[in-house]
C-alpha positions as CSV (number, residue, x, y, z in Angstrom):
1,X,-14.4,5.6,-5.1
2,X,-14.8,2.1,-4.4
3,X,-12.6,-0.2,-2.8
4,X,-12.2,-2.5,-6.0
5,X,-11.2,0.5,-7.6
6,X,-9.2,1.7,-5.3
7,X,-7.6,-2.0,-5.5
8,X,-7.1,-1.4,-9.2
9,X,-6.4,2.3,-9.4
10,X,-2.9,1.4,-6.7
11,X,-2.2,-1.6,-8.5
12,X,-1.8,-0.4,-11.9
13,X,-0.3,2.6,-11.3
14,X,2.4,0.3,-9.5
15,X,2.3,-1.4,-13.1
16,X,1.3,-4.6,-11.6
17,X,-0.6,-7.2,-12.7
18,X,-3.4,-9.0,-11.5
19,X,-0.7,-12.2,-11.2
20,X,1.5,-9.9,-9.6
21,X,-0.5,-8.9,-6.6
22,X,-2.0,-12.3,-6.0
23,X,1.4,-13.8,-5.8
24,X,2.2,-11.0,-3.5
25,X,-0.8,-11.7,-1.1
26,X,-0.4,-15.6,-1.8
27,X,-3.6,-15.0,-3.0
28,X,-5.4,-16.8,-6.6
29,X,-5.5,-14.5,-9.5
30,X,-9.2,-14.7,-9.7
31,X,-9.7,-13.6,-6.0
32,X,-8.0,-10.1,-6.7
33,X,-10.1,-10.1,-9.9
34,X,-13.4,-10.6,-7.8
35,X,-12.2,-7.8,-5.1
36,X,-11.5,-5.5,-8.0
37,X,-14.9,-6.1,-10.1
38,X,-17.6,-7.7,-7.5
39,X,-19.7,-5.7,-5.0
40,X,-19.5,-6.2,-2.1
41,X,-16.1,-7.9,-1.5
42,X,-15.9,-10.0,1.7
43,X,-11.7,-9.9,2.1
44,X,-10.3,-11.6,5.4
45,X,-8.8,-9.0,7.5
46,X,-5.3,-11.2,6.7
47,X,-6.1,-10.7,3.0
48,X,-6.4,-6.8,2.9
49,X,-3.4,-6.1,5.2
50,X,-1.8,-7.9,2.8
51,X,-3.0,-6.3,-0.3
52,X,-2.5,-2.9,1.6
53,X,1.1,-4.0,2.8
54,X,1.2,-5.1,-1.3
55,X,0.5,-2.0,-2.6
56,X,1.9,0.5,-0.4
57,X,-1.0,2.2,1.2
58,X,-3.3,1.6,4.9
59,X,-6.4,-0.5,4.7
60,X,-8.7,2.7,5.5
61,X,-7.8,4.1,2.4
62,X,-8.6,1.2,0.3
63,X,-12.0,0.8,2.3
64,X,-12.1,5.1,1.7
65,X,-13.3,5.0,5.3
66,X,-11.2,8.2,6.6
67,X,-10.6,11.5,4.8
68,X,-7.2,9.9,3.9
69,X,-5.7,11.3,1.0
70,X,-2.8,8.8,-1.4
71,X,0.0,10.6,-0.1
72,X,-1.1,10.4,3.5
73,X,-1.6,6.7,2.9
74,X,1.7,6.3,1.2
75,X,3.1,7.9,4.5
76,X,1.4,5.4,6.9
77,X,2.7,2.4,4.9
78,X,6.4,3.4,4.8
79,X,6.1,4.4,8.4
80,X,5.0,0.9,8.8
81,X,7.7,-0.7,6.8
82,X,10.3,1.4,8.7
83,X,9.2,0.5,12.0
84,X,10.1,-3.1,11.3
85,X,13.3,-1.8,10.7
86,X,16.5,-3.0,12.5
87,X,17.9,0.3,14.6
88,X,20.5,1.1,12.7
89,X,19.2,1.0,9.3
90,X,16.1,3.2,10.8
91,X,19.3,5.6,12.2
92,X,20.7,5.9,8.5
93,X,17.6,6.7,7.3
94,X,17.3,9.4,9.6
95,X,20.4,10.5,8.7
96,X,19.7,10.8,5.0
97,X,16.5,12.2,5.6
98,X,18.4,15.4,7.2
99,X,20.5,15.6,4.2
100,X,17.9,15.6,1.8
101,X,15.9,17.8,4.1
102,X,18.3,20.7,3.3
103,X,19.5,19.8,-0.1
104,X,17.9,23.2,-2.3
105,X,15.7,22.9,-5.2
106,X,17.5,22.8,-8.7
């Protein structure tokens, strides 16, 4: 897959639109139109964190350069977001991480 459609693929299935994500990056919407539909795209490194950090995923797995699977990617992001977290909130979240680590299946 190719990293406009990878672009795509996250963003819609976040239900965003192409206004959406450009506001998100402070980015125009015509620029995330061109990364989505031209070949090759020339994004500035502070452009595709951003659209990574944007739609929830690593910027290897929009470039498809590792083996990474969505899930994995997903798991990279949130780790991200989590280590910016103050102490405390990171604690709670540990905390209901162990609860919902044991709660059974219904």
């Amino acid at each position: 897959m190719k990293f406009g459609d990878r672009i795509k693929e996250r963003r819609t299935a976040q239900k965003m639109t192409l206004e959406q994500l450009a506001q998100a990056t402070d980015s125009s919407k015509s620029y995330i139109w061109e990364l989505e539909n031209k070949n090759p795209p020339r994004p500035s490194a502070e452009k595709l964190s951003a659209i990574a950090k944007a739609l929830d995923v690593t910027v290897d797995y929009l470039f498809g350069r590792d083996e990474q699977t969505l899930e994995q990617a997903e798991d990279k992001a949130f780790y991200r977001s989590y280590s910016g977290l103050p102490p405390e909130t990171r604690r709670q979240l540990r905390e209901m991480a162990k609860i919902l680590g044991t709660k059974k299946p219904e």
